[in-house]
C-alpha positions in Angstrom: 0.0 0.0 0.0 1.3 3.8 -0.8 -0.2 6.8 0.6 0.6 10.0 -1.4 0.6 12.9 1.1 0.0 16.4 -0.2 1.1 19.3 2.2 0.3 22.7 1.8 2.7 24.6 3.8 1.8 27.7 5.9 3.3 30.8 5.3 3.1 34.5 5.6 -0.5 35.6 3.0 -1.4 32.0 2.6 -4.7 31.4 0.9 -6.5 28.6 1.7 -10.5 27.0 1.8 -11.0 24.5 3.6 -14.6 24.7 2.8 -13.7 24.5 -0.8 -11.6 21.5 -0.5 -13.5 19.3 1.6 -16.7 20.1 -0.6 -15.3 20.3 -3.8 -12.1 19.4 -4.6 -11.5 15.7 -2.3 -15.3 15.1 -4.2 -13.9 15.7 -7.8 -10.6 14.2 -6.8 -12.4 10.8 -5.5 -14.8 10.3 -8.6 -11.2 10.7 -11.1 -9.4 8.4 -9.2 -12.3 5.8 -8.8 -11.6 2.4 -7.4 -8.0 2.7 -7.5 -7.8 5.2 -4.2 -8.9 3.2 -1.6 -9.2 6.1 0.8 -8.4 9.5 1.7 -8.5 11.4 4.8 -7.7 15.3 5.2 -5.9 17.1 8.1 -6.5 21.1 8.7 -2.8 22.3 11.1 -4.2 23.9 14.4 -0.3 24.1 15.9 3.2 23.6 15.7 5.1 21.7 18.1 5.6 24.5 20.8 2.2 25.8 22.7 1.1 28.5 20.6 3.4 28.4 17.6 1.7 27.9 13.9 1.3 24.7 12.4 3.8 24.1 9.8 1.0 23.4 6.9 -2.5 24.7 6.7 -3.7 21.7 5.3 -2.5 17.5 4.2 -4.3 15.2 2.1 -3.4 11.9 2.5 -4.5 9.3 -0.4 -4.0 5.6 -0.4 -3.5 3.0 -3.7 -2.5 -0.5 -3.5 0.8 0.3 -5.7 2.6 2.9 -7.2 1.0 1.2 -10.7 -2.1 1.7 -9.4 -1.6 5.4 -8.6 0.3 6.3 -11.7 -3.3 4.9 -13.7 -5.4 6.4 -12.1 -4.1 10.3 -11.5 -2.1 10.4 -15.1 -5.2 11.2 -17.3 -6.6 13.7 -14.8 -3.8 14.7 -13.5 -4.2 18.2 -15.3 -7.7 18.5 -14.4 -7.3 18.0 -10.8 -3.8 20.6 -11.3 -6.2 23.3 -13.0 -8.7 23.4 -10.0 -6.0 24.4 -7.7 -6.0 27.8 -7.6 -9.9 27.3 -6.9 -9.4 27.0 -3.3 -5.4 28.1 -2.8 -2.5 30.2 -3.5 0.1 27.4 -2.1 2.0 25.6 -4.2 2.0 21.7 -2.4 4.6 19.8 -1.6 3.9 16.0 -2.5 5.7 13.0 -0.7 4.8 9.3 -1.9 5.3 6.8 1.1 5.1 3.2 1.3 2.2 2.7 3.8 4.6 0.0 6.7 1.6 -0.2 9.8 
């Protein structure tokens, strides 16, 4: 199993809707992808790791496939339509990480 993890990183006039996101985006994301993500869950940052301190990203998807194969299938052919609806709900650019999923 691989979970693709995309972070959105907080910074000084960062832009982004959560509302947006979870209503419109993960949706639209999930019917592309189809059977081949076999779940997703999103994370909003409340706080870094000292009391009071920012979180370090706004926001992290976190998508699961049973293999890299799998993945690569199912995002190539949208991967420009999920890309274009981006600015939709933030100026950020993400940061993606692909991890193999161990527990």
């Amino acid at each position: 199993m691989i979970k693709v993890s995309v972070m959105y990183p907080n910074s000084p006039g960062s832009r982004f809707d959560m509302s947006y996101y979870l209503e419109s985006h993960i949706p639209m994301v999930q019917q592309k992808l189809g059977g081949a993500l076999k779940g997703v869950s999103v994370d909003q940052g409340i706080a870094g790791d000292e009391a009071g301190s920012p979180a370090p990203y706004l926001a992290t998807a976190h998508l699961l496939f049973e293999s890299m194969e799998a993945f690569g299938a199912a995002f190539g052919p949208h991967e420009q339509a999920i890309g274009a609806d981006v600015p939709n709900y933030t100026n950020i650019q993400p940061i993606f990480q692909v991890s193999e999923v161990k527990l």
